[in-house]
N, C-alpha and C positions, 0 to 999 in steps of 0.2 A: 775137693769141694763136692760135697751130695747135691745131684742135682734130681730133682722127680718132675710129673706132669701128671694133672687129673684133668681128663675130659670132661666139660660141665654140660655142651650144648652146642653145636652146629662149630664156628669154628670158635669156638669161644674152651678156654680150657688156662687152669693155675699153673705157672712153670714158676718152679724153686728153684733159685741157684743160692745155693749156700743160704743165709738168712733174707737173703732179695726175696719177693714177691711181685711176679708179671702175671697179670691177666690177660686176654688178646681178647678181640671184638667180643664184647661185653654183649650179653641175652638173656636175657630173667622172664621174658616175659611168657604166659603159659600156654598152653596148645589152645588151637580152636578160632583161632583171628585168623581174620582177611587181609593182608598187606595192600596196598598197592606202590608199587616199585615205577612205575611215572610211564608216559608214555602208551598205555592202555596195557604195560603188565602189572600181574599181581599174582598170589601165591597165599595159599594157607599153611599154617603152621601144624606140624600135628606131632613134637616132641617139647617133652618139658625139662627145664633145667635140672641136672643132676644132682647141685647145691646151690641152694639161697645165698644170697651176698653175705648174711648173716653167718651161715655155716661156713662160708669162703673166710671170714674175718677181713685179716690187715690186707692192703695192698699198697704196694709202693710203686706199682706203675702200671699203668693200663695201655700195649702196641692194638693200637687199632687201625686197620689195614684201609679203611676207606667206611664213612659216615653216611653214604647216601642211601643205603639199602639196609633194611632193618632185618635182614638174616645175620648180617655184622654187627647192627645199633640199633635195637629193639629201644622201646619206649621205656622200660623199667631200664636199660643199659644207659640208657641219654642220663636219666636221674642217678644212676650209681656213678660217672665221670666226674660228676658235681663236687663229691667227696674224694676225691685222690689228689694227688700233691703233686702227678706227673700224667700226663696222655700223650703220646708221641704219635706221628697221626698225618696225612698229606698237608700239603700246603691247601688246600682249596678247603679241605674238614676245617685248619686253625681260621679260615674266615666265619667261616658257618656257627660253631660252635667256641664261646669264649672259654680261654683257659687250657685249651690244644696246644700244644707246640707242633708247629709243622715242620717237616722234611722233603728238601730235596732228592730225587734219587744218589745215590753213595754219599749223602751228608752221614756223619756218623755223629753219635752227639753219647758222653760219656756221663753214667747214670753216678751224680754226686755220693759222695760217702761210700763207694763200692768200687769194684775193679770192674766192672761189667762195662763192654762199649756198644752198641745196638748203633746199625747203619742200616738206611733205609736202600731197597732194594729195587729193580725195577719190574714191573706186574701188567698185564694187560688184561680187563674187563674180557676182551673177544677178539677174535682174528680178523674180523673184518674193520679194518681201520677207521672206515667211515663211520661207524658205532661207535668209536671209543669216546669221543665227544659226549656222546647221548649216557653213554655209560657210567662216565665220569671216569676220574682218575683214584687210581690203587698202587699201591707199595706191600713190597715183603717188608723183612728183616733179617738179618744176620747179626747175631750175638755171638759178645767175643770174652774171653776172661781168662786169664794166665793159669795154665797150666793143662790146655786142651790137648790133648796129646791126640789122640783121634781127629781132631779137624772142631771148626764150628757150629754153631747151630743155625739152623736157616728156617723160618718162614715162610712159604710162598705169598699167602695172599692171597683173593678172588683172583688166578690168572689163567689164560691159557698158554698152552706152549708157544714159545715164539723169540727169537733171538736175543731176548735181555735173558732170557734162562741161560743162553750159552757167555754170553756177558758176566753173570754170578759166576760161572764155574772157571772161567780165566781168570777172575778176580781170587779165589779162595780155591786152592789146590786139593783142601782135604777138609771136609766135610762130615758132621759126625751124625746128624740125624736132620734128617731133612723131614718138616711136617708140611704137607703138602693138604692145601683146600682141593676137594675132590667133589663127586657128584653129578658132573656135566650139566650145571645150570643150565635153564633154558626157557622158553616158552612160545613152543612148535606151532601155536596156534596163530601168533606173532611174526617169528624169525625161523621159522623153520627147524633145521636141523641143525644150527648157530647155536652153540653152545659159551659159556660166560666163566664156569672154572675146567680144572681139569678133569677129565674122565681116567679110568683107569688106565686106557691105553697111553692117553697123554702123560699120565705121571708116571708111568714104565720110560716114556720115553725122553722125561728131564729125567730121572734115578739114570739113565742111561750116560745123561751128559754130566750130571753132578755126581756121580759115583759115590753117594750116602752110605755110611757104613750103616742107618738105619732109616724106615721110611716109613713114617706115622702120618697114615691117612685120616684126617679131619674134615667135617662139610660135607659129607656122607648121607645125612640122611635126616628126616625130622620134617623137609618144607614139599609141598606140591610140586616147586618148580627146580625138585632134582630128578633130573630124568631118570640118571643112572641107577638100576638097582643093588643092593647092597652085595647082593648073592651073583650078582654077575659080574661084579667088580672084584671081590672074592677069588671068583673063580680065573679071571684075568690074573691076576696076582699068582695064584698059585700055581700057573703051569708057565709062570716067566723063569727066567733066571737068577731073579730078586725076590725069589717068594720066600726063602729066609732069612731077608731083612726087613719084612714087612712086620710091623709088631700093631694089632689093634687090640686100641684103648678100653677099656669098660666104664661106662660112666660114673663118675665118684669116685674112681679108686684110684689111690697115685699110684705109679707106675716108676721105680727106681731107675734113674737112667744110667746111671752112676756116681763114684766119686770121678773128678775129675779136678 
């Protein structure tokens, strides 16, 4: 089964599996806006989607990792859910927004007319527990479909490292590409040195525990409130022991993952 992935915008990007079509936390909206993310953060935007929904076409299902923070679910992403026929998505997002299916963490729920099974994952906002409330609740994903002979695919999610990561890696022995939200979200003006996803070193040190045969870093770059620089995350990468299973994406252009 050919499977690709084209990075469109922050973690938002098309993965084909055979004739399936998954989108993940939908962004269209264009550079130059103010967010505010509640709480007295906010964050400007300063990358523009790489294809319009229009040049995206069909989609048969939209994994969206969590609904409260618009680097995930921008205002043109809210109006593009509208039209899909599946969004899989937290329990608290299917309150909020009609037409969501929610998930459990390890609920698996198997995508009709396909072999594909997507089970949701466990994710944490930030390390300090007392935030996680304020933060709201976030899910990966693991996708599954016969004939994976390298291992799964996995999702991380807005998360940081923290023991549902080593919870994924007992659950799934072999793992084929792991795309991990990177960036070290933040807002130091706020919380300090309290970071929201992973940073480099943090996602050296799940690849550490989830032994990815590949690790595509997403959530990278485009908003004010990623600390991390691209070029120092880079360079993190490249003098690990994972720095040749690190593959990054170009925007728009699929990227063959294999047949599988």
């Amino acid at each position: 089964m050919k499977v690709s992935i084209t990075h469109i915008d922050t973690a938002c990007f098309l993965l084909e599996i055979g004739g399936l079509r998954i989108l993940t936390d939908p962004v269209f909206d264009p550079p130059g806006k103010i967010y505010s993310f509640g709480f007295g953060t906010f964050s400007k935007k300063y990358s523009a989607p790489a294809l319009s929904p229009k040049e995206i076409g069909r989609i048969d299902l939209v994994l969206l990792s969590h609904d409260q923070h618009e680097d995930n679910l921008d205002k043109s992403g809210r109006e593009f859910i509208k039209k899909i026929p599946l969004v899989l998505s937290t329990r608290p997002a299917a309150k909020r927004i009609p037409g969501i299916t929610g998930l459990d963490e390890w609920q698996s729920f198997e995508i009709q007319g396909t072999s594909v099974k997507v089970t949701a994952t466990p994710a944490q906002h930030t390390g300090l527990r007392m935030l996680n409330p304020i933060a709201g609740k976030v899910i990966g994903f693991i996708l599954e479909w016969p004939g994976q002979t390298n291992g799964v695919t996995y999702i991380s999610g807005d998360t940081v490292y923290f023991q549902g990561i080593n919870r994924i890696a007992e659950r799934y022995a072999k793992i084929d590409t792991a795309i991990l939200h990177t960036g070290r979200a933040g807002f130091p003006y706020l919380t300090g040195a309290l970071h929201y996803t992973f940073h480099a070193k943090d996602a050296l040190k799940a690849a550490e525990v989830l032994a990815p045969r590949r690790i595509i870093p997403v959530h990278c770059a485009g908003w004010w409130h990623f600390r991390e620089k691209e070029e120092h995350a880079h360079e993190v990468y490249s003098k690990s022991k994972f720095a040749d299973r690190i593959v990054q994406l170009s925007p728009g252009k699929p990227l063959v993952l294999g047949p599988e």
